[in-house]
N, CA and C atoms as a LAMMPS dump frame, in Angstrom:
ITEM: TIMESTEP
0
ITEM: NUMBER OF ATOMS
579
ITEM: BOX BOUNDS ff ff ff
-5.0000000000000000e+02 5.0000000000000000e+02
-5.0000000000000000e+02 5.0000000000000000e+02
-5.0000000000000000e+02 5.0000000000000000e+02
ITEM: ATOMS id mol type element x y z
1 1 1 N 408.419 176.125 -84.57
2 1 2 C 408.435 177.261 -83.667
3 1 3 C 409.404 177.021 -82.508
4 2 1 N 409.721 178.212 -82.538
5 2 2 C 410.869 178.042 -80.534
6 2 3 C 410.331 177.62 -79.75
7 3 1 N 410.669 177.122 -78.66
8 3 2 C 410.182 176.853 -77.218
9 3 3 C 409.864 178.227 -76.451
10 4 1 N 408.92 178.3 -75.783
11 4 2 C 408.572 179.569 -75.14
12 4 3 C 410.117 179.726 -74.341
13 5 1 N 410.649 179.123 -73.596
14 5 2 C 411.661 179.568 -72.703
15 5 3 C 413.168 180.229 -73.39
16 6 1 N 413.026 179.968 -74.99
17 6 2 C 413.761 180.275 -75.552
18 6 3 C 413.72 181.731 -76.382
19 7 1 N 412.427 182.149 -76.247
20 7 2 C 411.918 183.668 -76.583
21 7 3 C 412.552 184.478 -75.838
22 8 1 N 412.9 184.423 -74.586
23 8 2 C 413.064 185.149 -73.761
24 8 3 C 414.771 185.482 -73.901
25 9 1 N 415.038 186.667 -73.943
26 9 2 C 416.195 186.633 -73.848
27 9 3 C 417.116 187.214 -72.683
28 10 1 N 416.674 187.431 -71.876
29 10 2 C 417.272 187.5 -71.019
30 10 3 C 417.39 185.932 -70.108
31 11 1 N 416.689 185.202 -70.137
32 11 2 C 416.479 184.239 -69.69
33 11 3 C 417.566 182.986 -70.162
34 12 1 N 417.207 183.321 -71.761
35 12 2 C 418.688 182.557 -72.994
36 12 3 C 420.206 183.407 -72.227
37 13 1 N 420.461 184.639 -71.493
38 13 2 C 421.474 185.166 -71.75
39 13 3 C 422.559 184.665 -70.27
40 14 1 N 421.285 184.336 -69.416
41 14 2 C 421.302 183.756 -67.799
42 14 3 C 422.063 182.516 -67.845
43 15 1 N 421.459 181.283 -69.209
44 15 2 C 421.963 180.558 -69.099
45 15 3 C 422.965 180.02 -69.745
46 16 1 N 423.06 181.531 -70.841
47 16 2 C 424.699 181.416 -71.641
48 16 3 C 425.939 181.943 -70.491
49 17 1 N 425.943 182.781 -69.468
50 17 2 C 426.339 183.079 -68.217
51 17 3 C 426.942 181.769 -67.756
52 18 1 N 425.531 180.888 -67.259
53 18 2 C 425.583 179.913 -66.315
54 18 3 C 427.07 178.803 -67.15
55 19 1 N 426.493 178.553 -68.472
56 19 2 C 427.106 177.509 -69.248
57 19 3 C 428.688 178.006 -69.422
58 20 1 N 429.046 179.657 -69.636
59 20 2 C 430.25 180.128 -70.287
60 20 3 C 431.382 179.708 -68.421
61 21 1 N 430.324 180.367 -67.353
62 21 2 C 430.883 180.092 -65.503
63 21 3 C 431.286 178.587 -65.607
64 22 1 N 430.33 177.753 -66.499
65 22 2 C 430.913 176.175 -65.971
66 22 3 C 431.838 175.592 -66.438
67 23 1 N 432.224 176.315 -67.596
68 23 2 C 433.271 175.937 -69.058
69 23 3 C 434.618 176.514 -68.219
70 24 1 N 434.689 177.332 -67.529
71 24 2 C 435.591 178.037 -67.746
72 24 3 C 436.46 177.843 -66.058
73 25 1 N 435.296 177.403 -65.123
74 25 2 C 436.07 176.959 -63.901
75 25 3 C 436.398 175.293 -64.343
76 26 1 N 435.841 174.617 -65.631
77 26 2 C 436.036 173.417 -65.678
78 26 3 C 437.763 172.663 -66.517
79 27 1 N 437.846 174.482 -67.056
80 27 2 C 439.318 174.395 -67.552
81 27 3 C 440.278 174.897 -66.865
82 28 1 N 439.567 175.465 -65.881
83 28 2 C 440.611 175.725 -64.575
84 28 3 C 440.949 174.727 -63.645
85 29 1 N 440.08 173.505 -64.143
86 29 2 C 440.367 172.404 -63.024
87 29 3 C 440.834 171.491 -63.804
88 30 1 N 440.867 171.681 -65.406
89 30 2 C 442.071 170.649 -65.874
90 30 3 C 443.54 171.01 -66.033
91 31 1 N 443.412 172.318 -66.079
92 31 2 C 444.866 173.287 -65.601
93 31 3 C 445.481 172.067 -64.151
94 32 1 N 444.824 172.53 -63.064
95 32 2 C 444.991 172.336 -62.395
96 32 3 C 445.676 171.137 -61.75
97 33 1 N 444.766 169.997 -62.351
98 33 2 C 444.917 168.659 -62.309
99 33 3 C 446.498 168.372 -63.261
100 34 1 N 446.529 168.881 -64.185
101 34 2 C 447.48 168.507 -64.861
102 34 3 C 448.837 168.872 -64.495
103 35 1 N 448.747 170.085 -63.311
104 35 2 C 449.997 170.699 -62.985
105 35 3 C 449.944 169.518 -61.812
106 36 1 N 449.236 169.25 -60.902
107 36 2 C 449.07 168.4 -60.289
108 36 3 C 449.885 167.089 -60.613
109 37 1 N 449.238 166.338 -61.199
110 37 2 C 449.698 165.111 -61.747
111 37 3 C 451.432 165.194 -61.969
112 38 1 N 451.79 166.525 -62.925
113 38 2 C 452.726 166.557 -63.068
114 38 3 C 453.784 167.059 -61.878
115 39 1 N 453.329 167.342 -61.141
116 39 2 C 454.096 167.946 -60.227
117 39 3 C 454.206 166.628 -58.807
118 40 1 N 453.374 165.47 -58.973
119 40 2 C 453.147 164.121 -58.255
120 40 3 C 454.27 163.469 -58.692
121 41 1 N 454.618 163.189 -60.143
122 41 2 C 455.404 162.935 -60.868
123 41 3 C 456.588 162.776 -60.819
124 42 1 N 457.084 164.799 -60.915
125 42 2 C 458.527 164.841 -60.963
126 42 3 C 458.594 164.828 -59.533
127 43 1 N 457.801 164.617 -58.787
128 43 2 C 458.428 164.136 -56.636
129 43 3 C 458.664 163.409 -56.527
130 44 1 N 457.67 162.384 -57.319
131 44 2 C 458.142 160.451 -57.165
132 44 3 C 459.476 160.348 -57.762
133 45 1 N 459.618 160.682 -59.126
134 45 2 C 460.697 160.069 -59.471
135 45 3 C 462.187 160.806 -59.566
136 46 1 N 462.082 162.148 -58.801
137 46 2 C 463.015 163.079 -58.774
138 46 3 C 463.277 163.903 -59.966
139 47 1 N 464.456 164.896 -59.939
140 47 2 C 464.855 165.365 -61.038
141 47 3 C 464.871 165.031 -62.336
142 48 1 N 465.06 165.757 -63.315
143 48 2 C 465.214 164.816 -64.535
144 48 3 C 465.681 165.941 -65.778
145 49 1 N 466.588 165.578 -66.472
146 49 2 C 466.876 166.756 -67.59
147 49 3 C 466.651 166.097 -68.889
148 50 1 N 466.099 167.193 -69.469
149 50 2 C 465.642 167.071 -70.907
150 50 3 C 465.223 167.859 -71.771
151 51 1 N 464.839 167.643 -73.218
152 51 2 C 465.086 168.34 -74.087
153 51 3 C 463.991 169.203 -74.307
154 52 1 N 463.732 170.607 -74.505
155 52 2 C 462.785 171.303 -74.335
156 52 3 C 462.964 172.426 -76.331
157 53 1 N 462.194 173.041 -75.888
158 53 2 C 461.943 173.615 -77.718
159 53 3 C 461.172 174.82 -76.687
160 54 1 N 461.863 176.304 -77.408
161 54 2 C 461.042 177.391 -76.681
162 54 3 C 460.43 178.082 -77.852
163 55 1 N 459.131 178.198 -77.238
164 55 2 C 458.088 178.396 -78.33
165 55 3 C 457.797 180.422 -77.61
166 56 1 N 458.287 181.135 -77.092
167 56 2 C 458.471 182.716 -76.556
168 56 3 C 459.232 183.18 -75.785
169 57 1 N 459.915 184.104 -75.783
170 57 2 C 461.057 184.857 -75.131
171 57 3 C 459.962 186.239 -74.018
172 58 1 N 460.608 186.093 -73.117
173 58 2 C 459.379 187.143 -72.636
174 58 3 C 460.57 188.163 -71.613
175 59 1 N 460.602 189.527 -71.76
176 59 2 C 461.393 189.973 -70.803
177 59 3 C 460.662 190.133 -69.473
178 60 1 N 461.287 190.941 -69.215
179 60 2 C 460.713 190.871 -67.512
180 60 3 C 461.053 192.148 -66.557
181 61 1 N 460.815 192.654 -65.819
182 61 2 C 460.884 193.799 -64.696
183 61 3 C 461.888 193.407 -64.155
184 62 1 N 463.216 193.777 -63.538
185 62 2 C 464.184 193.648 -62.744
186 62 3 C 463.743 193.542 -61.006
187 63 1 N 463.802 192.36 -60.779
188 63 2 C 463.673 192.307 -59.16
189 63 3 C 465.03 191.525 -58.737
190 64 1 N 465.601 192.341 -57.558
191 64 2 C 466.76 191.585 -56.867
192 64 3 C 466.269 190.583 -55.892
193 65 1 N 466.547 189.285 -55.893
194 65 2 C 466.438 188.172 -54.79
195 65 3 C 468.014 188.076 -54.288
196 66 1 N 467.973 187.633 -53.134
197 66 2 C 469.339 187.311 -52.219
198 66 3 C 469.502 185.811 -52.199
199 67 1 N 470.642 185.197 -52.732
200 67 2 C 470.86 183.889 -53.049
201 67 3 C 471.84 183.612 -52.608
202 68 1 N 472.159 182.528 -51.771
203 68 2 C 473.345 182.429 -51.45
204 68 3 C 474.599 183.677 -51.44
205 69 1 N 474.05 184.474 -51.239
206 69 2 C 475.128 185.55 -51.283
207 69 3 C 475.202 186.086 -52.334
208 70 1 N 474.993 186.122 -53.543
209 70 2 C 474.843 186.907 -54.637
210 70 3 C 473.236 187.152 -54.874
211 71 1 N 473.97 188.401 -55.765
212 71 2 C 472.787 189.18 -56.232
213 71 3 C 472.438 188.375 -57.768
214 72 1 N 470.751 188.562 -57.539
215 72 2 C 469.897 187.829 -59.44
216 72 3 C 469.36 188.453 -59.425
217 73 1 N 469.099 188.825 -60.881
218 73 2 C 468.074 189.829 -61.169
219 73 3 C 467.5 188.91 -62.755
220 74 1 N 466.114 188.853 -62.521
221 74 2 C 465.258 188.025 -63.242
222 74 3 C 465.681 189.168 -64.706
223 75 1 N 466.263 188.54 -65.616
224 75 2 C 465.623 188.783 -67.181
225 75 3 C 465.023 188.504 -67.998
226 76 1 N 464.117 187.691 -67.535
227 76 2 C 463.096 187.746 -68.492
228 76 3 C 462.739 185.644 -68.364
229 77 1 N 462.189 185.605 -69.02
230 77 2 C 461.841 184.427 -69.129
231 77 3 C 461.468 183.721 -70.918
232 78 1 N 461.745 182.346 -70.781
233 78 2 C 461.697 181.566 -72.058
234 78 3 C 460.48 180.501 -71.974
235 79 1 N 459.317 180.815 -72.732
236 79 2 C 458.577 179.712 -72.589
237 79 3 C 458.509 178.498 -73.641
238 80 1 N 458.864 177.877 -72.62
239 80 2 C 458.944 176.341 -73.298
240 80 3 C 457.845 174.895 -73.51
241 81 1 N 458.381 173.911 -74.28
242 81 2 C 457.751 173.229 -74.219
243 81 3 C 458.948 171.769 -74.477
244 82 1 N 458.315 170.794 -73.509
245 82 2 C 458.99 169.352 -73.24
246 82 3 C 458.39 168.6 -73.978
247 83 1 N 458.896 167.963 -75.107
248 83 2 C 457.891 167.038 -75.974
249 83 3 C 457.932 165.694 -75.292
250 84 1 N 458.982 165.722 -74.73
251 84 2 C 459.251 164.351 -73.783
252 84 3 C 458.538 164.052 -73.111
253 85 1 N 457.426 164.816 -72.132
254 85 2 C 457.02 164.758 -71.184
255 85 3 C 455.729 165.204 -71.486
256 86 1 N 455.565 165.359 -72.679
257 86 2 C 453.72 166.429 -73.282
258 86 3 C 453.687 167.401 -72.034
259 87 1 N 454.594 168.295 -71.736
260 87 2 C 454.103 169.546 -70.647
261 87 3 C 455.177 171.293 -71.481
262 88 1 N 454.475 172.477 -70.719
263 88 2 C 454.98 173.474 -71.178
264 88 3 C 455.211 174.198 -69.747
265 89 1 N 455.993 175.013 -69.666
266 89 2 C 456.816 176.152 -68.663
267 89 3 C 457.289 176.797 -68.706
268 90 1 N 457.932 177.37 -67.986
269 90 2 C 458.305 178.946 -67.75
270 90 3 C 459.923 178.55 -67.526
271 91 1 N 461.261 178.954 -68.167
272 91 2 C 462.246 178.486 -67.746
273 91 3 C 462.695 180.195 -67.387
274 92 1 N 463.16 180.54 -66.188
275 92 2 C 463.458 182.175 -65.606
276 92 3 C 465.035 182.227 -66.109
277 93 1 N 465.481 183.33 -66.911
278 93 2 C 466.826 183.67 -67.06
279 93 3 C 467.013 184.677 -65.817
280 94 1 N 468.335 184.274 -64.979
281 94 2 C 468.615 184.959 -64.123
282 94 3 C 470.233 185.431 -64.331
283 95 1 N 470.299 186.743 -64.116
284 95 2 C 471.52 187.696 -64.483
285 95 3 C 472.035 187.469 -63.014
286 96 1 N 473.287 187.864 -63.065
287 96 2 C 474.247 187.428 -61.707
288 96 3 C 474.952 188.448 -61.67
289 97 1 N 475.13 189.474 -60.882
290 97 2 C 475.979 190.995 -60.808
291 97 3 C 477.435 190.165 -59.684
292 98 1 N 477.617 189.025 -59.57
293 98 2 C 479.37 188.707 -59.029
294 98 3 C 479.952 187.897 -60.272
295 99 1 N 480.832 188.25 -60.329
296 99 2 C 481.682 188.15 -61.514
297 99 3 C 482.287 186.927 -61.098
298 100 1 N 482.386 185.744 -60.276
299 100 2 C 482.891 184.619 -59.723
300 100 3 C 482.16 183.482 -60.851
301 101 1 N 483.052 182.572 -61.41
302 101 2 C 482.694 181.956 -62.584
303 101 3 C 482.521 180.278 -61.953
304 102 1 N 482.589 180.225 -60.674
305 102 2 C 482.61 179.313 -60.363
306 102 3 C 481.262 178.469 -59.756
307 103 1 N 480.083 178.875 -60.009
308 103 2 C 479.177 178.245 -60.432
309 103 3 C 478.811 177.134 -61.813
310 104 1 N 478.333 176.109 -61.73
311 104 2 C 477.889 175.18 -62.733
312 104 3 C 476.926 175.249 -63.848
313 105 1 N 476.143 176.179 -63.367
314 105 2 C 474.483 176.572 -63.926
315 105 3 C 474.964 177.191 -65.301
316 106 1 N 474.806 176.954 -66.711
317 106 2 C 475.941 177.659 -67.227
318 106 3 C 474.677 178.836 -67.758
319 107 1 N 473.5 178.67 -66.971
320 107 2 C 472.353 180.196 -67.605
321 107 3 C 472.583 180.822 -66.504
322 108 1 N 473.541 180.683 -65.824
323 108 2 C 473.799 182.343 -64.777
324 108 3 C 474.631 183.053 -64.623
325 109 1 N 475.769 182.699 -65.857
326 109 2 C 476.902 183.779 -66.042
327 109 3 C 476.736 184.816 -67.15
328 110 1 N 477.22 185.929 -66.833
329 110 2 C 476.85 187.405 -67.402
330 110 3 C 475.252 187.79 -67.176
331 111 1 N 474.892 188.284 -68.338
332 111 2 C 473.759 189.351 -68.5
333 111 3 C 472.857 188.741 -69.793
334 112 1 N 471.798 188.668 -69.232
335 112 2 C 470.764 188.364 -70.321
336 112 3 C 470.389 189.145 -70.776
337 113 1 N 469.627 189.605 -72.145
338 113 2 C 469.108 190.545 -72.84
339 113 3 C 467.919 190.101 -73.65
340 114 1 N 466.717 190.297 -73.245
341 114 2 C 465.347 189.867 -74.496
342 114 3 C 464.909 190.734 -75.28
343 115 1 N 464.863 190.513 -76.038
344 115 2 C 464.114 191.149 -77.319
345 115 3 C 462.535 190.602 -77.153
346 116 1 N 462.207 191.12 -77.073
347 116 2 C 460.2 190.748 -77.55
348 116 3 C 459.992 190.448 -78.769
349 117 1 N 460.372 192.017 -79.749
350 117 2 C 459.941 191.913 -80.829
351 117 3 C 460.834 191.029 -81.511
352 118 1 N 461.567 190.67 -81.793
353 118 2 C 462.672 189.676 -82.364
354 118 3 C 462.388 188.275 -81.994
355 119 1 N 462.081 187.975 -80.869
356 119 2 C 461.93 186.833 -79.942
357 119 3 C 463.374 186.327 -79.386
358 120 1 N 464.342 186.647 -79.232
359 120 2 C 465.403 186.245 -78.729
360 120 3 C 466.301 186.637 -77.358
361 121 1 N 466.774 185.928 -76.909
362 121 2 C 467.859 186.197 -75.659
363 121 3 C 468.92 185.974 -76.296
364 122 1 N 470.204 186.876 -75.56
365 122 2 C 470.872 186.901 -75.697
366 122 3 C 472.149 187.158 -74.492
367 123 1 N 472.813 186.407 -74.482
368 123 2 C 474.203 186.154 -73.11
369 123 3 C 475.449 186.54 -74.022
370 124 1 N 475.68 187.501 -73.955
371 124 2 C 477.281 187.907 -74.633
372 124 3 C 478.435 187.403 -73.931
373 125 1 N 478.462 187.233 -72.488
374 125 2 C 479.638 186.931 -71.872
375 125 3 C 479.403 185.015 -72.04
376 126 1 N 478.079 184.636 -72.254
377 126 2 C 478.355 183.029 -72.638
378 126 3 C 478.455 182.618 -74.349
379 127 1 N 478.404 183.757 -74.763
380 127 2 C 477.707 183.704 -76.167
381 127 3 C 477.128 182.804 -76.881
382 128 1 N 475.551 183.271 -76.524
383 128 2 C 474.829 182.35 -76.328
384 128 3 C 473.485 183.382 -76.989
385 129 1 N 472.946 182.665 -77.836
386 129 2 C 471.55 183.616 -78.445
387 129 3 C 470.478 182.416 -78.227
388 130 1 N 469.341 182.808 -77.693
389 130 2 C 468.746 181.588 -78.037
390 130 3 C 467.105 182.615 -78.735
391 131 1 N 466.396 181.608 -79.736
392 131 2 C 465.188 182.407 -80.332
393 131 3 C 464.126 181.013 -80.221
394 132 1 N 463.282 181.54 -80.761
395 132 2 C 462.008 180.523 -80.805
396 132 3 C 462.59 179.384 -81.727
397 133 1 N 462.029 178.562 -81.2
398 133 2 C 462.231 177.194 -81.926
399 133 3 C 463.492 176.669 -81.849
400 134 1 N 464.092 177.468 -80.807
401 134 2 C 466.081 176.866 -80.371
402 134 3 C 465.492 175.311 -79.571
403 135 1 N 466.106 174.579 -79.306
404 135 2 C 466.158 173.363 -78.457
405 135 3 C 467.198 173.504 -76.99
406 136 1 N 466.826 173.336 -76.267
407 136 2 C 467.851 173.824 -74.918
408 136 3 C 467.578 172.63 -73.952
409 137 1 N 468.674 172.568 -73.042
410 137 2 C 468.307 171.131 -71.894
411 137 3 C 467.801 171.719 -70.995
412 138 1 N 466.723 171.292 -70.197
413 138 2 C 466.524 172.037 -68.811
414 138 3 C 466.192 171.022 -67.842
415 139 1 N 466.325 171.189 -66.775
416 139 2 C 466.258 170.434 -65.593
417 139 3 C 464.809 170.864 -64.893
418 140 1 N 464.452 169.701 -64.693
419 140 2 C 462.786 169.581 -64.907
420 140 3 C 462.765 169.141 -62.422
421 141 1 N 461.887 169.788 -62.083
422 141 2 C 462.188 169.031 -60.72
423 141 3 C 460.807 169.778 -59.634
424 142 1 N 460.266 169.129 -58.53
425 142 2 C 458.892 169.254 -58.359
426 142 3 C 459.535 170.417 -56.91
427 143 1 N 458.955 171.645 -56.771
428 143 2 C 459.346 172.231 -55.921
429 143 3 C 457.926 172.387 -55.02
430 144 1 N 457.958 172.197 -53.523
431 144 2 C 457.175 172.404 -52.939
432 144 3 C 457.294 173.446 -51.201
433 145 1 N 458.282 174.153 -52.262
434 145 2 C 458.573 175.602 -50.757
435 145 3 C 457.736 176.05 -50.573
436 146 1 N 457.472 176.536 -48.964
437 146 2 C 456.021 177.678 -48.748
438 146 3 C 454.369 176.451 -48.929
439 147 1 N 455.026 175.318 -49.286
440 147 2 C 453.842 174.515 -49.642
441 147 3 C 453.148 174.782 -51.173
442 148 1 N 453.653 175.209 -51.71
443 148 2 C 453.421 175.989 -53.057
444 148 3 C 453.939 174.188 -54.001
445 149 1 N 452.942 173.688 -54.145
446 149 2 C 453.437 172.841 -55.032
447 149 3 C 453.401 172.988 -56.503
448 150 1 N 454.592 173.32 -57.002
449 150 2 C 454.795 173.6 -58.37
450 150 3 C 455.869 172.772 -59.35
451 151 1 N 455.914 172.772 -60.557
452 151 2 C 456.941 171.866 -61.164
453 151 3 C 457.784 173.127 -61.855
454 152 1 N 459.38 173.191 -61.607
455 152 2 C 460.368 174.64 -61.264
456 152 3 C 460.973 173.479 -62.975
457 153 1 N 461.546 174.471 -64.196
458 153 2 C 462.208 174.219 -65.007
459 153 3 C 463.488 175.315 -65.272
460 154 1 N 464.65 174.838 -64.986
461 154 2 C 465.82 175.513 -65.028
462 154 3 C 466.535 175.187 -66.301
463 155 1 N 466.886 176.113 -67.073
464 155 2 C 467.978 176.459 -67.667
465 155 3 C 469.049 175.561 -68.197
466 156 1 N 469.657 174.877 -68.781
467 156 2 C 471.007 174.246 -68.269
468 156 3 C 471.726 174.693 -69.46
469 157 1 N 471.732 174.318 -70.89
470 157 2 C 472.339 175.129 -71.982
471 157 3 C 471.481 174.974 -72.873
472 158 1 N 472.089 175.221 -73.971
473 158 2 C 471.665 175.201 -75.662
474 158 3 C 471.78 173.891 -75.945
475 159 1 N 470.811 173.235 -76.442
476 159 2 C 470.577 171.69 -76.893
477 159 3 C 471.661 171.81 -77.775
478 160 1 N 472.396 170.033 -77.923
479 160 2 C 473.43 169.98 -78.92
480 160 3 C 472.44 169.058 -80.282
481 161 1 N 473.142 168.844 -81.565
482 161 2 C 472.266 167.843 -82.549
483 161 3 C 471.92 166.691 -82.102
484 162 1 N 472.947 166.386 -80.85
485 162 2 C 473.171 164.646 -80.783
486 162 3 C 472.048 164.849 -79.65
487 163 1 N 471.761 165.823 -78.769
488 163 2 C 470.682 165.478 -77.715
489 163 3 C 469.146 165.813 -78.257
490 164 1 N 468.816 166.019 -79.305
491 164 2 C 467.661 166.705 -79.793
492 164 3 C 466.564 165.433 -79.839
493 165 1 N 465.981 164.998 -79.065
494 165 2 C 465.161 164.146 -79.682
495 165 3 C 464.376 163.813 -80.907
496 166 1 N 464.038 162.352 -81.63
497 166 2 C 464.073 162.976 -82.767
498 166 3 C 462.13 162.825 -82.45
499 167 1 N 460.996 163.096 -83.573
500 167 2 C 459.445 163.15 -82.932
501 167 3 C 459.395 161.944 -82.909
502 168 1 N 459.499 160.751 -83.09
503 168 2 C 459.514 159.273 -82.928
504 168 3 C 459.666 159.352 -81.487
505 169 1 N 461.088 159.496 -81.106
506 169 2 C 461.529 159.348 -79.972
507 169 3 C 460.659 159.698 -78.562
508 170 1 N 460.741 161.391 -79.127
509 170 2 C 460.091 161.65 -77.763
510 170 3 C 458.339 161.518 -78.021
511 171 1 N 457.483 161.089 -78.8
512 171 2 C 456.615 161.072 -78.913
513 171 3 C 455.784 159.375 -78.263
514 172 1 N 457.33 158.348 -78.361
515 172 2 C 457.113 157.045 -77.726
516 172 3 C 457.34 157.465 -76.129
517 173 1 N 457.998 158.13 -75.561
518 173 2 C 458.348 158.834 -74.284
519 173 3 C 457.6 159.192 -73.811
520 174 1 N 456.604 160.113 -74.43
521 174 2 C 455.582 160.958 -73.729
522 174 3 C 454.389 159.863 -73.525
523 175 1 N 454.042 159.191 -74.586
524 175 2 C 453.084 158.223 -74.257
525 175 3 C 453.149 157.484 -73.279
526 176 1 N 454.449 156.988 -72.744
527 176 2 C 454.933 155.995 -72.135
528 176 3 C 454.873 156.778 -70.636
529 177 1 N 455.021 158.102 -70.204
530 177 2 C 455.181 158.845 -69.197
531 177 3 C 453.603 159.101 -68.849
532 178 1 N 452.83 159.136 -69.662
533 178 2 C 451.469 160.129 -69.765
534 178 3 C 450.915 158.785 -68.765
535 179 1 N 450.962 157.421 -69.146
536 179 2 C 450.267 156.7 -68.152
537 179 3 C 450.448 156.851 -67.108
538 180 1 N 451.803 156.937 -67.128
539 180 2 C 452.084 156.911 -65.237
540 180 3 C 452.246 158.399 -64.622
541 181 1 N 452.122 159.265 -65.121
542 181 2 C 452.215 160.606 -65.024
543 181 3 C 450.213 161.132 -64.222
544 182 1 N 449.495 160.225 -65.581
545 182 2 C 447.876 160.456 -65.297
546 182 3 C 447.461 159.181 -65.538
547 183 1 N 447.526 158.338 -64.518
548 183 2 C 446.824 157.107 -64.547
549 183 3 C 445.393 156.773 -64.882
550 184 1 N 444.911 157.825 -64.371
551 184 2 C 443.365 157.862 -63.886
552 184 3 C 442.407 158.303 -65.543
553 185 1 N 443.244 158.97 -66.39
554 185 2 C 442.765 159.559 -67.788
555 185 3 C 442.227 158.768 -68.425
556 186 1 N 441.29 158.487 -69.23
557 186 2 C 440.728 158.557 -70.026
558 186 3 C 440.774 158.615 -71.608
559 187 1 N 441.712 157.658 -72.118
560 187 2 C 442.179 158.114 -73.837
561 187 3 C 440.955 157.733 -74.596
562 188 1 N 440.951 158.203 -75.969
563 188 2 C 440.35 157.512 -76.752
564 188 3 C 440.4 156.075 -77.592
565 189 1 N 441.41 155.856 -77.244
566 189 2 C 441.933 154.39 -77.348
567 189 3 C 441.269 153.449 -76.672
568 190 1 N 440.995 153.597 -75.38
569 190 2 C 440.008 152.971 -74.61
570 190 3 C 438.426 153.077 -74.728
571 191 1 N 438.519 154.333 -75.475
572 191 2 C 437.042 153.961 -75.74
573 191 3 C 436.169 153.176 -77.071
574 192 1 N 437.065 152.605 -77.661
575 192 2 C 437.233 152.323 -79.372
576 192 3 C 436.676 150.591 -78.69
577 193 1 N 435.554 150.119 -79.009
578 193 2 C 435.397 148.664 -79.204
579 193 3 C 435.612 147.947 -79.699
């Protein structure tokens, strides 16, 4: 037979409530921690570029920011993932309305274009397509303007064959980063007698 306290269902529904509230601020605090850690990280040891794999193309609403004197207008964004580093982000394509080529950044010359349904960007004046599962370099670096501590991933180009890590590679990398990245964690390796 049930337990009397378990007849009750409103009582069962209080503490599926209680249990679903604790699950769910408790993955908000490994969110958290992990942007954390990572964002401790890329401050200590500065910048760093590397090889990323974009797993969605996402367009975006046109907003103008004032940058050094030129005009950007956000197109959309590429979400990625760093196998190097076991982390994922947001890399922002930004369109540039001055025609001056003398910037370095080579994701801010011409006009970006996303497709959703396709999954792809596209730069005609760099000619440059990139889709899911492209490999691209981005510059990885801990931004803390406004006090907003966040980890900012920029753009830099289209991965070449020779920079692609191979899963050996970056999979000895990430392990090797993850200690000192989250010292404090907990593997299952350590718990094995």
């Amino acid at each position: 037979p049930l337990p009397q306290q378990l007849n009750d269902k409103t009582a069962v529904t209080e503490q599926c409530d209680k249990i679903n509230f604790r699950h769910r601020n408790a993955q908000f605090a490994g969110r958290a921690s992990a942007e954390l850690h990572t964002f401790l990280y890329f401050n200590k040891n500065g910048p760093c570029i590397a090889d990323a794999v974009i797993t969605r193309v996402r367009p975006a609403a046109t907003t103008a920011n004032v940058k050094q004197h030129r005009q950007h207008h956000s197109a959309g964004s590429l979400q990625v993932v760093v196998p190097r580093f076991g982390i994922d982000g947001v890399c922002k394509l930004e369109n540039c309305d001055d025609d001056d080529d003398d910037d370095d950044d080579s994701s801010t010359g011409g006009e970006w274009k996303c497709n959703e349904d396709k999954m792809i960007a596209v730069n005609d004046k760099l000619g440059i397509t990139l889709a899911v599962f492209d490999h691209i370099q981005v510059r990885i670096m801990a931004d803390s303007t406004d006090f907003r501590f966040k980890t900012v991933m920029t753009l830099l180009e289209k991965s070449k064959a020779n920079e692609i890590d191979t899963y050996e590679e970056a999979e000895a990398n990430r392990k090797k980063v993850d200690k000192e990245m989250c010292p404090d964690r907990i593997s299952r390796d350590d718990n094995v007698a």
